[in-house]
C-alpha positions in Angstrom: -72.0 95.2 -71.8 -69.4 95.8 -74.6 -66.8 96.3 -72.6 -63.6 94.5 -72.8 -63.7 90.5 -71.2 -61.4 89.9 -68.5 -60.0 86.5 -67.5 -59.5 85.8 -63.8 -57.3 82.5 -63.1 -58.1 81.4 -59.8 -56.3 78.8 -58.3 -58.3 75.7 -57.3 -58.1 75.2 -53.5 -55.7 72.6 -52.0 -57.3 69.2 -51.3 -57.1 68.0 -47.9 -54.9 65.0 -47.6 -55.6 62.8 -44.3 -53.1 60.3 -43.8 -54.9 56.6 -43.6 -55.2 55.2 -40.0 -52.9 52.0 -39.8 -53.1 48.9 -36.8 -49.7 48.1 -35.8 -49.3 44.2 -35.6 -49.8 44.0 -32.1 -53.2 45.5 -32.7 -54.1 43.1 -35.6 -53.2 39.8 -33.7 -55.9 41.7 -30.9 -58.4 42.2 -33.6 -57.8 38.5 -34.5 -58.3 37.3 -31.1 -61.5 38.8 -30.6 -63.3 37.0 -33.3 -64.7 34.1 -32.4 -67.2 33.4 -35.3 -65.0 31.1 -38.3 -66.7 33.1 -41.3 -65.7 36.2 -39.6 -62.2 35.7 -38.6 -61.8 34.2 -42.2 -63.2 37.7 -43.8 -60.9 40.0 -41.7 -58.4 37.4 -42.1 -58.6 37.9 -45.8 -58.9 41.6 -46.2 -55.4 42.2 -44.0 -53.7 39.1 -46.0 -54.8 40.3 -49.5 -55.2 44.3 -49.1 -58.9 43.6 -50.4 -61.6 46.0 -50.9 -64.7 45.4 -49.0 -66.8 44.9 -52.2 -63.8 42.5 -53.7 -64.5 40.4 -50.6 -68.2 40.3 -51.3 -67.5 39.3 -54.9 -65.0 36.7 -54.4 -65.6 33.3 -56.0 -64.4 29.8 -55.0 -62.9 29.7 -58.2 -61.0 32.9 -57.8 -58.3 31.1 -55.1 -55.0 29.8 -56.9 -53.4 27.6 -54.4 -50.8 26.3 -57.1 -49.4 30.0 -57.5 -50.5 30.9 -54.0 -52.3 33.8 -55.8 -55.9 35.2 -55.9 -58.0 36.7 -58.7 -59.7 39.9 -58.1 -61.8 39.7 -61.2 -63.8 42.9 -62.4 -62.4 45.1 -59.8 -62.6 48.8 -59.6 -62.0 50.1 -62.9 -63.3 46.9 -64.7 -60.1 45.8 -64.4 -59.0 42.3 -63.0 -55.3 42.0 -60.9 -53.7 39.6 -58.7 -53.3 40.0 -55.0 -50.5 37.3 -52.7 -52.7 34.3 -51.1 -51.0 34.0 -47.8 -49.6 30.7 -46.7 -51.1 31.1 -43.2 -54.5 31.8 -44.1 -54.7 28.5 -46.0 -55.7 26.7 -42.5 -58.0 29.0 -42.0 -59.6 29.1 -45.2 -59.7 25.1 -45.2 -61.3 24.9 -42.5 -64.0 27.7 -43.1 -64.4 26.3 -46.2 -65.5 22.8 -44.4 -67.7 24.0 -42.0 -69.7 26.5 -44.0 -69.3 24.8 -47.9 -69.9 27.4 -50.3 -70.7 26.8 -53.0 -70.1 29.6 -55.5 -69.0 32.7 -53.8 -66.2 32.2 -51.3 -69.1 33.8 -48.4 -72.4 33.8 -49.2 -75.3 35.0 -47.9 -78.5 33.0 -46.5 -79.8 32.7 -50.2 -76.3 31.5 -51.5 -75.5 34.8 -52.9 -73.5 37.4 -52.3 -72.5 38.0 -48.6 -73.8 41.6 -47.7 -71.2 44.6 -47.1 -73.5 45.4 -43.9 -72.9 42.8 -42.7 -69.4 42.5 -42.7 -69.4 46.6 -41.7 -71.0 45.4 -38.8 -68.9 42.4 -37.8 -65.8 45.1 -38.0 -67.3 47.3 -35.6 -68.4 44.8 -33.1 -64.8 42.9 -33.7 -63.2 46.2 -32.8 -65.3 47.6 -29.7 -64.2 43.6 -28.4 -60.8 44.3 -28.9 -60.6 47.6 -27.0 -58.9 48.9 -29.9 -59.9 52.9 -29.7 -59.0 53.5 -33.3 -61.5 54.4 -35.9 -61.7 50.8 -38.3 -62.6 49.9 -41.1 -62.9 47.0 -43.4 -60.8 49.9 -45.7 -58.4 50.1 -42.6 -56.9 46.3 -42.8 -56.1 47.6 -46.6 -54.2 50.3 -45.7 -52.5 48.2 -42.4 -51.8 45.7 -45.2 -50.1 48.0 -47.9 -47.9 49.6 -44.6 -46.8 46.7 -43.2 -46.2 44.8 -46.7 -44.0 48.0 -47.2 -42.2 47.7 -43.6 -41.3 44.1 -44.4 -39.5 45.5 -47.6 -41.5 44.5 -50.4 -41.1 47.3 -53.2 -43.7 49.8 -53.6 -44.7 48.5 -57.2 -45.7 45.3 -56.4 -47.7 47.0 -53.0 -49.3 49.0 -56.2 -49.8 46.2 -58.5 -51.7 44.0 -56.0 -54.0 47.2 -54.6 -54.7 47.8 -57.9 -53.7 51.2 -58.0 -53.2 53.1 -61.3 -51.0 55.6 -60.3 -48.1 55.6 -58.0 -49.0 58.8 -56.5 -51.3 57.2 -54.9 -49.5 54.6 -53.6 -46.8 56.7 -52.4 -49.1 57.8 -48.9 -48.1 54.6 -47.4 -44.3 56.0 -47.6 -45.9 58.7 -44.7 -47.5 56.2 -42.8 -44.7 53.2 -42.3 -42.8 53.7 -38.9 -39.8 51.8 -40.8 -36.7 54.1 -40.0 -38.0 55.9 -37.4 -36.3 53.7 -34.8 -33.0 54.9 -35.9 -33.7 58.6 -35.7 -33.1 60.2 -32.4 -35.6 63.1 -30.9 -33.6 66.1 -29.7 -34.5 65.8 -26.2 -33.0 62.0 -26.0 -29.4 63.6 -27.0 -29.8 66.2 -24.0 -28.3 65.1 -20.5 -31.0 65.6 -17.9 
């Protein structure tokens, strides 16, 4: 038009942050209590213990299980990246004896065909595992991750090795789980406790 350009800077709108839903531990042990099928306790089992992603679970080989430095390999993981995650001293039994009933052979849970174990399916198991529990929650697969980065955090283990074994790049992103933790919040006093009614 020939006139002279004007620049408008707009600022980008805030994204919405939700705080992740977290099970306390009383909830967890329920969740555990209303599984009665071995493979699937031993999933959910592994996705609290380990902070895994559904798809990690999926893609997790025999192999992939160091019991010498009580450690497993998440090979490949988002990012292309592979990390270490803590192997839990009391899953062992539980693995060990999955393990014996169902011998995989390749993938730690496989599927009908011997390969990968579908994501469905374990969706589903979460959801019927849940509505058994009573839990009234909203759960997820995704949820026992965040329960396990909280709860690794309440029992003092430091924030950079919560991020190393998620997998996380940045610590920003770790640092929601600071929000979430209930650690602390015994020792602060409501107003209306200090009040003499």
């Amino acid at each position: 038009m020939g006139g002279q350009r004007k620049f408008y800077f707009i600022d980008r709108p805030r994204k919405e942050q939700k705080l992740p839903e977290v099970l306390s531990t009383d909830e967890i042990k329920r969740l555990f209590a209303a599984v009665e099928n071995r493979k699937h306790r031993t999933i959910l089992m592994l996705g609290y213990s380990a902070g895994l992603r559904l798809g990690e679970i999926v893609r997790l080989r025999i192999n992939d299980i160091d019991r010498d430095r009580m450690q497993i390999r998440v090979a490949q993981s988002k990012g292309k990246k592979d990390r270490y995650t803590k192997l839990s001293v009391k899953f062992l039994p539980v693995l060990d004896a999955y393990i014996e009933e169902y011998c995989p052979k390749e993938y730690l849970f496989e599927g009908a065909r011997g390969d990968e174990y579908s994501t469905r399916s374990i969706q589903n198991i979460i959801r019927d595992v849940v509505a058994k529990s009573g839990i009234k929650k909203h759960v997820t697969m995704h949820t026992l991750r965040h329960t396990f980065a909280t709860h690794s955090l309440e029992n003092g283990v430091d924030l950079r090795y919560i991020q190393a074994m998620l997998g996380h790049e940045s610590s920003k992103t770790i640092e929601i789980y600071t929000h979430v933790t209930t650690k602390g919040f015994d020792q602060i006093k409501s107003p209306l406790d200090t009040l003499d009614l």
